[in-house]
C-alpha positions in Angstrom: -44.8 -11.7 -31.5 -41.1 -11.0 -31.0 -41.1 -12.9 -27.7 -42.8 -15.6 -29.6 -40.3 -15.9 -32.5 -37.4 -15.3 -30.0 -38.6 -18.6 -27.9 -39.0 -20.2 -31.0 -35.7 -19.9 -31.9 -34.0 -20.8 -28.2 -35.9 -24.2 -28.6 -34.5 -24.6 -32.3 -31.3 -24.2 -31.5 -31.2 -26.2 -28.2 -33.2 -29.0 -30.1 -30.5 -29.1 -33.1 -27.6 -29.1 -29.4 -29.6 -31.9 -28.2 -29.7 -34.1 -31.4 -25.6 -33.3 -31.9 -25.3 -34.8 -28.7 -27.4 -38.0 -28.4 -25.9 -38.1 -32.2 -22.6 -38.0 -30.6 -23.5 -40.5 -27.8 -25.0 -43.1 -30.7 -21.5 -42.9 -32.9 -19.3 -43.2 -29.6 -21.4 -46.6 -29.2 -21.2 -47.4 -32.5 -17.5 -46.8 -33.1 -17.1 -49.6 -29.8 -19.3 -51.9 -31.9 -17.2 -51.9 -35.0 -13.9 -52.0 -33.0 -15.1 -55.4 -31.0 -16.6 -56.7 -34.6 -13.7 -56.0 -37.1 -11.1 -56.7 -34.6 -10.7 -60.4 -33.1 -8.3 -59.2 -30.6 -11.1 -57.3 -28.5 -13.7 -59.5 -28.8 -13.0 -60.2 -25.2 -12.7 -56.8 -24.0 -16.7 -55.7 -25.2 -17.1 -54.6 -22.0 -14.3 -52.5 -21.8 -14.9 -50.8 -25.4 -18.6 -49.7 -24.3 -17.4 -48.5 -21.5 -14.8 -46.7 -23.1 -17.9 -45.2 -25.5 -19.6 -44.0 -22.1 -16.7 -42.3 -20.6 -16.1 -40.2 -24.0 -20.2 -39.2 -24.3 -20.0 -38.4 -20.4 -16.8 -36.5 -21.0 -17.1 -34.6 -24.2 -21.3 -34.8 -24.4 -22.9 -34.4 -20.9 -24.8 -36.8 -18.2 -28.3 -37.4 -20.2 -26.0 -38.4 -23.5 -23.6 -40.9 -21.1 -27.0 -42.3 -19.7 -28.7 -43.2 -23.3 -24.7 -43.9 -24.2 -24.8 -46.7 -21.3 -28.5 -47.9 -22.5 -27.1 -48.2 -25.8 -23.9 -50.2 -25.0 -26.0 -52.3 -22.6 -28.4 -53.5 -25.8 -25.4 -54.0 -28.1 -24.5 -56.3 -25.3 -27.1 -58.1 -25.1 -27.6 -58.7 -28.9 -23.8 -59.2 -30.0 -22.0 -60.2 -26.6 -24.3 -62.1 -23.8 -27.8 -63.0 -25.6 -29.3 -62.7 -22.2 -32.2 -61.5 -23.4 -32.6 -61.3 -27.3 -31.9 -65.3 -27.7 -34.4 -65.7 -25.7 -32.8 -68.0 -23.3 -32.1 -66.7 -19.4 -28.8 -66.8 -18.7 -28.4 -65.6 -14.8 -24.1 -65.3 -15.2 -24.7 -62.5 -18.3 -27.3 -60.9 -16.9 -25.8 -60.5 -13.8 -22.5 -58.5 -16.0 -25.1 -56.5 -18.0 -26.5 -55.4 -14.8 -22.7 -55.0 -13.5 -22.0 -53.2 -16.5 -25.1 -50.7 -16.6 -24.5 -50.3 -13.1 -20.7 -49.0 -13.6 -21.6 -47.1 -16.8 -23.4 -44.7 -15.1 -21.5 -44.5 -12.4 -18.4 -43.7 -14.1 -20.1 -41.1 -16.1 -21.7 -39.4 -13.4 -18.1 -39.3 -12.3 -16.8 -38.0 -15.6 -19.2 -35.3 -16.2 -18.8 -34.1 -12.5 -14.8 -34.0 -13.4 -15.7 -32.0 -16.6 -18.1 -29.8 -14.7 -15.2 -28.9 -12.2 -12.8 -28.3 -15.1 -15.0 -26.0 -16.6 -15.9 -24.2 -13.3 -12.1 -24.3 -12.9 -11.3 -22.9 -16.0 -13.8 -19.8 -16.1 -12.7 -19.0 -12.4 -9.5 -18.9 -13.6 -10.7 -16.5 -16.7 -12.5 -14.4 -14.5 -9.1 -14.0 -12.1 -7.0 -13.2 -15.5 -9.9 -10.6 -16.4 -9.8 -9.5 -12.8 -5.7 -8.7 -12.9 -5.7 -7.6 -16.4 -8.5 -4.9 -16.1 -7.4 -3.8 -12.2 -6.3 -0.3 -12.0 -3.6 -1.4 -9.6 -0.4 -2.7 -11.3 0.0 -6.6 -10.8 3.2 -8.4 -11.9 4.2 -12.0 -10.7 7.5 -13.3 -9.7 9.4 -17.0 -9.6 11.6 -17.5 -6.6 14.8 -16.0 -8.5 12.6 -12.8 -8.8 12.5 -13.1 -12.5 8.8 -11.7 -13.8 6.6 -13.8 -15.7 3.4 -12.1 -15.5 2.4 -8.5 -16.2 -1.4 -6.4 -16.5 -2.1 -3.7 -18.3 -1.8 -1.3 -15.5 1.7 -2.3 -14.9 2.7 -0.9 -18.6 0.6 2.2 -17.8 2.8 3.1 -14.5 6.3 1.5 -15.5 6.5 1.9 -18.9 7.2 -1.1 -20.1 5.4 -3.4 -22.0 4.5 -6.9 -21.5 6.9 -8.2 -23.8 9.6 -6.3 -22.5 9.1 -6.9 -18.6 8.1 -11.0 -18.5 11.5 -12.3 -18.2 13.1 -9.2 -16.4 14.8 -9.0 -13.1 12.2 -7.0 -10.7 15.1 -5.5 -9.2 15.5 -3.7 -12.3 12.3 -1.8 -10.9 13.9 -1.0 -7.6 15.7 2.6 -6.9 19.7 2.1 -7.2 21.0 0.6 -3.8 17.7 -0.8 -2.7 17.5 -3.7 -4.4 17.5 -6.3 -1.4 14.1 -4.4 -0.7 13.1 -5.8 -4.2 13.8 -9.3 -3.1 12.6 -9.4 0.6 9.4 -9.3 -1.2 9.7 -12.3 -3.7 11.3 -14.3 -0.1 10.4 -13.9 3.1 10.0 -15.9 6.4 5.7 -15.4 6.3 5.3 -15.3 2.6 3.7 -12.0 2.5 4.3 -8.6 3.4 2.0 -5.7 4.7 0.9 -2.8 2.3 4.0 -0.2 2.4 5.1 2.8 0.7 8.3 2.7 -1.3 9.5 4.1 -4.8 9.8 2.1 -8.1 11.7 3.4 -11.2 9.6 3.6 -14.3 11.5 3.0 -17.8 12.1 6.5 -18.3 14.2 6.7 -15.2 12.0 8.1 -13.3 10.9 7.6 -9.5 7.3 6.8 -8.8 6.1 6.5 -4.9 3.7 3.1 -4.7 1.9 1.5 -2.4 3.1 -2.1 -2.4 2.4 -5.2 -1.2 3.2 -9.1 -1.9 1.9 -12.4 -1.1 3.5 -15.5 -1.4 2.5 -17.6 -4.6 2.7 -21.3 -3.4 2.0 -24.9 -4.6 0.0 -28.2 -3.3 2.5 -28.6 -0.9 2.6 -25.3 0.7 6.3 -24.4 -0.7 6.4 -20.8 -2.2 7.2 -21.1 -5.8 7.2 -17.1 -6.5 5.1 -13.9 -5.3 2.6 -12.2 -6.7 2.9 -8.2 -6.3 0.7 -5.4 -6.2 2.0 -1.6 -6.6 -0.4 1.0 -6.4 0.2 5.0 -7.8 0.2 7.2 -5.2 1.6 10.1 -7.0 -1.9 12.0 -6.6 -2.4 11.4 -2.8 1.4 12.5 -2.1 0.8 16.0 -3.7 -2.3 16.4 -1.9 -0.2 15.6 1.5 2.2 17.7 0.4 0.4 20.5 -0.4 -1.5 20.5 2.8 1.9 20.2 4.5 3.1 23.4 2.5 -0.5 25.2 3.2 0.5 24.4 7.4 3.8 25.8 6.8 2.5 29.4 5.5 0.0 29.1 8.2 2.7 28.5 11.0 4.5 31.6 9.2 1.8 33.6 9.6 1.2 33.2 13.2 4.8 34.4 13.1 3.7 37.8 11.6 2.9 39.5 15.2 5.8 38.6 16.6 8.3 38.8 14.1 6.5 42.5 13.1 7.3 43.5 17.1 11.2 42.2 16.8 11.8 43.9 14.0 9.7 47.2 14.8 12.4 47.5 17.7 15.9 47.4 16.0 14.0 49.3 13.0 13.5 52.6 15.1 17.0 51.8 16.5 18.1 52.4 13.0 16.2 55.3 12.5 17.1 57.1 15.8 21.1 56.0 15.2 21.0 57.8 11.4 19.3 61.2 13.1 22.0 61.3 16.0 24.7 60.3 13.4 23.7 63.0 11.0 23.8 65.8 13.6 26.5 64.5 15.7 29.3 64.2 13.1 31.8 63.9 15.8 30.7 60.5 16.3 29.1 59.4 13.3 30.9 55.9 13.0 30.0 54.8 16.4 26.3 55.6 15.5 26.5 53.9 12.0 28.5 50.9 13.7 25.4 50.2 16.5 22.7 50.9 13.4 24.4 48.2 11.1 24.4 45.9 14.2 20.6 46.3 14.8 19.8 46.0 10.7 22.0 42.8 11.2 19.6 41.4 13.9 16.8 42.5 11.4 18.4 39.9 8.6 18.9 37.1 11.6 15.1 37.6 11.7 13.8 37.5 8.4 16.9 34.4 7.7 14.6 32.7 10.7 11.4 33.1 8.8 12.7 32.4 5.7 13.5 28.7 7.1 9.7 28.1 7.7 8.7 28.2 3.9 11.8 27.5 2.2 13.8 24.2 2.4 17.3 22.6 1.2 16.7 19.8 -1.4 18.7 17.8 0.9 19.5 16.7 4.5 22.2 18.4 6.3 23.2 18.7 10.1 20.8 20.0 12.5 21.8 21.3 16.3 18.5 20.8 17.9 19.7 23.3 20.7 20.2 26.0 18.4 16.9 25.7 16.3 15.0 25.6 19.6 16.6 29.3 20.4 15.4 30.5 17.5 12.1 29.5 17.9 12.4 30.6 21.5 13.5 34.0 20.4 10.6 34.2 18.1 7.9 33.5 20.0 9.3 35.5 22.5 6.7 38.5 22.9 4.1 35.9 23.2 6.1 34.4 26.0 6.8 37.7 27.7 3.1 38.7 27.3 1.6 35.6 28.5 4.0 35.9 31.7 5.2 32.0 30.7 8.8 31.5 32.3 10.8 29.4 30.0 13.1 26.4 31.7 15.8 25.3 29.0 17.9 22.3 30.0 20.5 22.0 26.9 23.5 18.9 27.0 25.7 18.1 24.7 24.0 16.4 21.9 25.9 15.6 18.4 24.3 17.2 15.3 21.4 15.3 13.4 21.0 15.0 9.8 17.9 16.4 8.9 15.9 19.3 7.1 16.6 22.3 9.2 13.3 23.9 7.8 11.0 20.9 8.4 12.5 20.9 12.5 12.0 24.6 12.7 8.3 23.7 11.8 8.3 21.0 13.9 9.9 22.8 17.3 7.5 25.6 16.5 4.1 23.4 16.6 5.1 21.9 20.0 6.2 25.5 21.3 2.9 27.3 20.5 0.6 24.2 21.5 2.2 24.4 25.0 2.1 28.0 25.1 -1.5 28.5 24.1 -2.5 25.4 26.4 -1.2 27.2 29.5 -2.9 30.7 29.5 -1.2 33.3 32.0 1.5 32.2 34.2 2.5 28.6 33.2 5.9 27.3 33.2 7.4 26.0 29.8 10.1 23.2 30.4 12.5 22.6 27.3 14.8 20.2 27.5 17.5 18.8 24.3 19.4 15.9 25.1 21.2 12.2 24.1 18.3 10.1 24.0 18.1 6.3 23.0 15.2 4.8 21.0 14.9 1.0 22.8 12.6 -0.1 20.0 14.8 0.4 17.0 18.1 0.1 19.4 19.5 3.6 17.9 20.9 6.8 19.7 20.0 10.0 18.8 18.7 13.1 20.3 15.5 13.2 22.4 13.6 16.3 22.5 11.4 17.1 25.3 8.7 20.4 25.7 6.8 20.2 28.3 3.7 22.9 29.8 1.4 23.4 33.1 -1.6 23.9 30.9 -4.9 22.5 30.8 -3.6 18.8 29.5 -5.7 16.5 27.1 -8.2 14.0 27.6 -8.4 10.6 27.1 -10.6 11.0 24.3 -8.6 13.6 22.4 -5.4 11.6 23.6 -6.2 8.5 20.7 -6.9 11.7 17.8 -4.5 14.3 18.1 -2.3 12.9 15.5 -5.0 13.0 12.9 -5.1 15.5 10.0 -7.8 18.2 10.8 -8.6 16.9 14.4 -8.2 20.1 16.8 -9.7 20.7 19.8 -8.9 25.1 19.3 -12.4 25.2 17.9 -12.1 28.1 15.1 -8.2 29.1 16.1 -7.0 25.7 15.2 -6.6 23.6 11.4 -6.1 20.4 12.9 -2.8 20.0 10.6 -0.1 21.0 13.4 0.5 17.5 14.9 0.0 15.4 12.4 2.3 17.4 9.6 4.5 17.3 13.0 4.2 13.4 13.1 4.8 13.4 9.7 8.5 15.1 9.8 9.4 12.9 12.7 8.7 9.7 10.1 10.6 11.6 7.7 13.6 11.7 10.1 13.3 8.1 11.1 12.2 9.5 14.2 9.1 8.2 17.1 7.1 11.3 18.3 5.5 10.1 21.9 2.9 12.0 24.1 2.0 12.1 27.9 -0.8 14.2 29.5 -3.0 14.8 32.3 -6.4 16.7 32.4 -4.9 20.3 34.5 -1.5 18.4 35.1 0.1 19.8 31.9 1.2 17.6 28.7 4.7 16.6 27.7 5.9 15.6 24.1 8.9 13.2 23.5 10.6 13.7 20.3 13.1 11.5 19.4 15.6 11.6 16.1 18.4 9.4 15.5 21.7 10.7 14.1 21.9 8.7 11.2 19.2 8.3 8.8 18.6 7.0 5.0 15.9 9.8 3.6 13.7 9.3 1.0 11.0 10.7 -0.9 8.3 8.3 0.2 7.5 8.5 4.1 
């Protein structure tokens, strides 16, 4: 029964649509009728008014009300205009216009309702693209060429802070980080039109930075000139901790494969200490000389641990970096794995100018490389470091090019195209997989290219370059 009654009520509705409509069709003729009989000055222009009435009931009405619209019109022909057939004389000049006439009348409402049909598919695609923008979870915000914005979605209120109101009509530079507004407007203007998905920072209203993933395309009219750009920024606050925490979870890992042989270096100078107080405490005589050599040895214990220390603690900022001299110290450190594994150690140093960089993150970064060529070799291999001027051709910049190099086991071609990926290792259980690509990751940071060349049992070199200057920021 309720299917019954529900039915029932579709047709009553539809049949009440359907008599609006041919209602509509019959007072569009009618209208035409009254206009060519009250007013002398159309009476030659019938045809024109009834065709006029079919346009508006194809338009406005639909195809089947245009039809019975150009039925209509053609009797009211007929009977006021041509007399073809209801004087009953046969006239073959009128008939031929009243066929001439039906003929156009449906033509040109086939073509009107097929314009309207477009329209309306037109107009809800256009609906379902604002729904689309408004309800994405990315923010979306349009530009005109000058970079002013004149559209804005709900997500872009939720990451910048402003409101709709408050952001159509603002410069989007305002949303780029001071000094980096030409960044802002390469991606309103371009050569292409469009640029790539990238990571950069955007200042919220409050003042704060927030790293995005951005990317624009070129907004453009019928005639192919871009007439603004339409730009999508994406929160990546959540993915950045995450890489950053893994980054600080491979930096207490690399310090505590430090344990062993930091525990040995300082086990040494430690009984040093210890034997130095016992002589200087029963050999008063020469007391001072003892205490002088033990302060020296607890001073090589604090070079140590101030070694260490620069594996899990960091500057807030960039400051210069001798390559040389952190490659020592990791040297130095991984010495009793060195000495153990009988590996002799070729250093080629030249003059190199200092880098600005993270002292911390290139301790990390010398480390990984030192220990990946150590453990690759086994017994007796020969570990070639070398630290000198270096020229990247790509980006046309000088800088310093770091070069380890091993006799181990090398890497195959398969491995070759994955070592850089996060948790990709090829130590079985020994390894995280995090080494070389938190290693690639600091060389990005430093504006750096990290390169790689290997043969199965003919050894594997890495190619570190970093450039002396260099504009940090947040977002790699």
């Amino acid at each position: 029964m309720p299917d019954s009654s529900n039915k029932g009520n579709w047709i009553t509705r539809h049949q009440h649509s359907a008599w609006a409509r041919y209602g509509g069709a019959v007072v569009a003729v009618w209208v035409a009728l009254s206009l060519w009989t009250f007013a002398p000055l159309l009476h030659r222009h019938a045809f024109s008014l009834f065709l006029a009435a079919v346009l508006i009931a194809a338009r406005f009405l639909g195809f089947g009300p245009a039809l019975f619209s150009s039925l209509l019109s053609a009797v009211c022909l007929d009977f006021f205009v041509y007399h073809v057939f209801s004087a009953g004389m046969f006239q073959g000049a009128n008939l031929e216009r009243l066929l001439v006439f039906v003929a156009i009348a449906v033509f040109a409402g086939s073509m009107a309702r097929q314009k309207t049909l477009a329209e309306t598919r037109a107009e809800r695609s256009t609906r379902e693209m604002a729904a689309i923008v408004e309800c994405s979870a990315d923010a979306i915000f349009s530009t005109d060429p000058e970079g002013t914005i004149v559209s804005w979605n709900r997500a872009a209120e939720t990451l910048f802070g402003y409101s709709s109101e408050e952001a159509v009509g603002m410069p989007s530079t305002r949303l780029a980080p001071p000094g980096r507004e030409d960044e802002s407007r390469r991606q309103i203007l371009n050569a292409a039109g469009d640029l790539d998905p990238y990571q950069t920072e955007r200042v919220r209203k409050d003042g704060n930075l927030v790293p995005v993933l951005l990317s624009s395309s070129a907004l453009r009219d019928a005639r192919g000139n871009i007439v603004g750009a339409s730009v999508i920024a994406r929160d990546i606050s959540a993915e950045k901790q995450s890489q950053e925490a893994v980054r600080r979870s491979e930096k207490l890992a690399t310090a505590g494969r430090l344990a062993a042989s930091i525990a040995h270096e300082i086990n040494n100078p430690l009984e040093a200490v210890v034997n130095l107080l016992y002589l200087a405490r029963e050999d008063s005589a020469n007391a001072a000389q003892y205490l002088t050599m033990a302060e020296e040895e607890v001073g090589r214990v604090a070079r140590l641990a101030q070694q260490t220390l620069g594996f899990v603690r960091d500057t807030n900022s960039p400051g210069p970096v001798k390559a040389a001299t952190i490659m020592e110290e990791i040297l130095s450190l991984y010495s009793r794995k060195i000495e153990t594994r009988h590996v002799r150690v070729i250093r080629r140093y030249r003059q190199v100018e200092e880098i600005q960089g993270y002292s911390g993150e290139m301790r990390q970064l010398f480390a990984n490389l030192v220990v990946n060529a150590i453990e690759a070799m086994g017994i007796q291999g020969v570990l070639h470091v070398r630290v000198s001027p270096g020229h990247d051709w790509h980006s046309d910049r000088d800088g310093v090019r770091v070069t380890v190099a091993d006799t181990g086991s090398g890497i195959t071609p398969t491995d070759m195209q994955r070592i850089f990926e996060p948790f990709y290792t090829t130590k079985n259980e020994t390894g995280t997989g995090l080494g070389l690509w938190v290693s690639s990751g600091i060389v990005k940071k430093h504006g750096g290219a990290i390169r790689v060349r290997s043969r199965v049992e003919g050894g594997t070199v890495f190619s570190v370059f970093l450039p002396y200057a260099r504009e940090f920021s947040p977002v790699g």
